[in-house]
N, C-alpha and C positions, 0 to 999 in steps of 0.2 A: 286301670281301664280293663285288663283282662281278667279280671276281680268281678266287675261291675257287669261283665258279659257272661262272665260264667253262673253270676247268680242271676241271670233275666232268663236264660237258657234253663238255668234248674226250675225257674217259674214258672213255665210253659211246659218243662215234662211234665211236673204236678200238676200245672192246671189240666195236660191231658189224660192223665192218670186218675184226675181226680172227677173227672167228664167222660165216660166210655164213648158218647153218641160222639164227639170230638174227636177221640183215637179214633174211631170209625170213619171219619168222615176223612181224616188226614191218611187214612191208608188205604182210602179211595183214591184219594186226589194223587199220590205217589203211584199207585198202582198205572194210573191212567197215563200217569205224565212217561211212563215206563213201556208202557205198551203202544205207545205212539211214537215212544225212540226205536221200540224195537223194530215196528213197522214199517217206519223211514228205512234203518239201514238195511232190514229184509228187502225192500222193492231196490233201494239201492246197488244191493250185493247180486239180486237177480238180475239185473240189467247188466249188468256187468261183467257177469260170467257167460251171459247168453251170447253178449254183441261185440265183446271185447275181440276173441279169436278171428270174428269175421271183418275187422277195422283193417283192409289191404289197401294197397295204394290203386287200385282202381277202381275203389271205391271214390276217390278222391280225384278223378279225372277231373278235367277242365269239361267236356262237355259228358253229355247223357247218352247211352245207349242201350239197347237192350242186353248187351250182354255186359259192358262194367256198369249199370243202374249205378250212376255218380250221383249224389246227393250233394255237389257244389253247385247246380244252379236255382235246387232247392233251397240251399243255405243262403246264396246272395236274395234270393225271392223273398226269403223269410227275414235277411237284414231288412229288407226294404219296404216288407208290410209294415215292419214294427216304427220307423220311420215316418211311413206317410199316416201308420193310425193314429201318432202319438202326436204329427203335428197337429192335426183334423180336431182330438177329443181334449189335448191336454190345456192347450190356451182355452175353451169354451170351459171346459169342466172349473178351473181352476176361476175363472173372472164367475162366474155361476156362485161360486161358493162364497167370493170375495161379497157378493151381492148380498146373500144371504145372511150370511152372517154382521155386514159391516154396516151396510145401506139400509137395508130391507126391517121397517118397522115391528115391533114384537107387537106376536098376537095376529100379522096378517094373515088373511088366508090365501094369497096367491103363494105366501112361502109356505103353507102347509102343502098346497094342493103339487106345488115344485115338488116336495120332499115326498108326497103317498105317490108320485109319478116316477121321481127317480129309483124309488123301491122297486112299484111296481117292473120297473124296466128291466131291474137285477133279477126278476123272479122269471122272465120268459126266456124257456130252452134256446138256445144257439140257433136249432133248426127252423126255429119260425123268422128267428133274425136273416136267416140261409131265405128260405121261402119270401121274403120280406126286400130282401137288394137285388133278387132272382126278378120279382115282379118290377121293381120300380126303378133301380140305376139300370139292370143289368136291360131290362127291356121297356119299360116306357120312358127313360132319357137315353136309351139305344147307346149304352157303352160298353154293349158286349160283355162276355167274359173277359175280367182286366181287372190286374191290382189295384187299382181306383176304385171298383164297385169294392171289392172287398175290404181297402183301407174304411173305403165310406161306413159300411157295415162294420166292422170289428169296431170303428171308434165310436159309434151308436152303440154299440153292447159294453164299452169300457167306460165311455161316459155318466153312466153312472155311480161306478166306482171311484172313480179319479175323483169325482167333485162331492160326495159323502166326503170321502178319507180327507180330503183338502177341508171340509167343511168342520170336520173335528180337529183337527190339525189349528184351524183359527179358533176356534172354541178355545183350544184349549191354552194358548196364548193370555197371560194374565192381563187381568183391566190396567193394572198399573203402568205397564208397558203404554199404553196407549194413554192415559192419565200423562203420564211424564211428559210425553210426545208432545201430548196438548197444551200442558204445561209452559213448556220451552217455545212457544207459539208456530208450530207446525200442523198446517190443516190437516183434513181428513186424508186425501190423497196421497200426501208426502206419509202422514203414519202409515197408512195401510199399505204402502210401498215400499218404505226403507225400515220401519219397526214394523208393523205385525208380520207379513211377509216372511222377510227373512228368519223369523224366529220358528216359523211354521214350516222352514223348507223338509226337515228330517220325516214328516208325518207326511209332506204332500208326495216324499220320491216312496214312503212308505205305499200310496196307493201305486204311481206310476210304476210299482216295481211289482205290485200284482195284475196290471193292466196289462204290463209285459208277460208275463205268465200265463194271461189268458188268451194274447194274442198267440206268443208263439205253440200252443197247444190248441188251437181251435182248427176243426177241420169239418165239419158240417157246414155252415154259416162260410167259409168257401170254397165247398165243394158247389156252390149253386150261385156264388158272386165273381170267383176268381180261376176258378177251372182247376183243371189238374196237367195241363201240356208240362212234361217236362223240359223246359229250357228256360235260359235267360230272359226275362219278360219286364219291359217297359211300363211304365206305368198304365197304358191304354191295350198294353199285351196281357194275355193268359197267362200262366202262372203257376207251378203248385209252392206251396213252404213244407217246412221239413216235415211236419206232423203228417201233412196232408199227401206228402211222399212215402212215408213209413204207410200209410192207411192203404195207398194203391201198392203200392209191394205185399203186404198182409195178404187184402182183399184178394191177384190175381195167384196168391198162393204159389209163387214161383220164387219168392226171392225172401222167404221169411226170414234166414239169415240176417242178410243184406237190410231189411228190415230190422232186425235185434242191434246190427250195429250202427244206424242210422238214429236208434233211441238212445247207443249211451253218448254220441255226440251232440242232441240236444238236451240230454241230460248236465252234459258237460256246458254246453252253451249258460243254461238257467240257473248253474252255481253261479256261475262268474260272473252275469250282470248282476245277480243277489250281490254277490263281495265284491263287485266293482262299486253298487250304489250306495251297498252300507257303508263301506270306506269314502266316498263318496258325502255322505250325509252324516259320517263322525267329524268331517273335518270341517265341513258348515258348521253344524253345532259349536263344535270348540272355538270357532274365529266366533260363529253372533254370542258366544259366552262371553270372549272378550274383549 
């Protein structure tokens, strides 16, 4: 075996030795894949050097003030966007794509016209989405500044993502799976539920887990839905989350510190739902394996 790989290995230096525009193109693609590691741990190491010394324990108060600027009711605000966005967009996103792909006739144009709109929606900046829950929850369904307009909002801008990424996620689910299903005489709804579904989940927490990246990073889009009061804030109350904390610390130029260490604990946040959802979506896979 180590025979059989050592000589497919020698095939491939040859064939790139024996191909310049190949060698070329393979010391591109390393070059990139390198500069983009190096990238990552550069923004990593800077955060971390910036915000690390300034991580004190009052920082970390139970309430806000202006002199220990606590980032704890930011952080529970910011549990809770992520929460009410992902109840709002992830059932629609997700039964959207089930449609799409499962239901929905090839060739129609109502699924083309779904899919150049779901695009479309990925392509508008934040701030018109901001502009957008500003004019219509926040003030013509009169619900004020409040986690609610801004759930409403963040799940309208992730909702396009969730239900793509779910939409390739069933794509990519082989016919046979569902052959077999039908096979075994299980309608459409039992397949689409207990076989396509399940096999699809690694790909669908794959989107839900850039939905979360985008929520807890968005601060435009509630700085005009959700406010920036810092305190503990009910669903119908004002609100800031962590990003949108870090921005008013920045912006009044008094607490930039305070600021820098505010970034490496959502930095530290957005590893761990990463490694909590991969590990998460390793252990799906391995059980629908067997």
């Amino acid at each position: 075996m180590e025979a059989i790989n050592k000589q497919t290995a020698g095939d491939k230096l040859h064939a790139l030795q024996k191909h310049p525009g190949s060698l070329i193109l393979f010391l591109l693609v390393v070059l990139a894949a390198c500069v983009t590691f190096a990238v990552l741990i550069f923004l990593i190491a800077y955060i971390l050097i910036r915000g690390v010394p300034y991580l004190t324990p009052e920082l970390f108060s139970l309430h806000y003030t202006s002199d220990n600027v606590s980032l704890m009711p930011a952080l529970f605000n910011t549990i809770e966007m992520i929460f009410l966005a992902l109840i709002l967009a992830v059932p629609v996103g997700i039964f959207s794509a089930i449609y799409l792909v499962e239901y929905a006739k090839k060739g129609n144009k109502f699924v083309g016209i779904v899919r150049v709109t779901a695009e479309t929606l990925s392509g508008i900046p934040s701030i018109v989405y901001g502009l957008f829950g500003m004019l219509f929850f926040v003030t013509k369904l009169k619900w004020g500044y409040s986690m609610l307009a801004g759930a409403f909002t963040l799940a309208i801008m992730i909702l396009p993502l969730i239900m793509r990424t779910t939409e390739e996620a069933l794509i990519a689910v082989p016919d046979s799976y569902r052959e077999g299903s039908f096979g075994l005489g299980a309608g459409k709804l039992r397949t689409v539920f207990q076989v396509v579904l399940p096999s699809a989940i690694p790909g669908i927490l794959a989107g839900v887990i850039l939905g979360i990246g985008r929520i807890v990073g968005e601060t435009a889009a509630l700085m005009y839905t959700s406010g920036t009061v810092a305190k503990y804030a009910g669903a119908m109350e004002s609100g800031r989350t962590l990003a949108l904390h870090m921005y008013v610390l920045t912006s009044e130029a008094l607490h930039v510190d305070q600021a820098s260490a505010t970034a490496v604990v959502l930095l530290v946040i957005v590893i761990g739902i990463n490694a909590f959802s991969g590990f998460i979506a390793k252990k799906l896979a391995k059980k629908t394996g067997e």
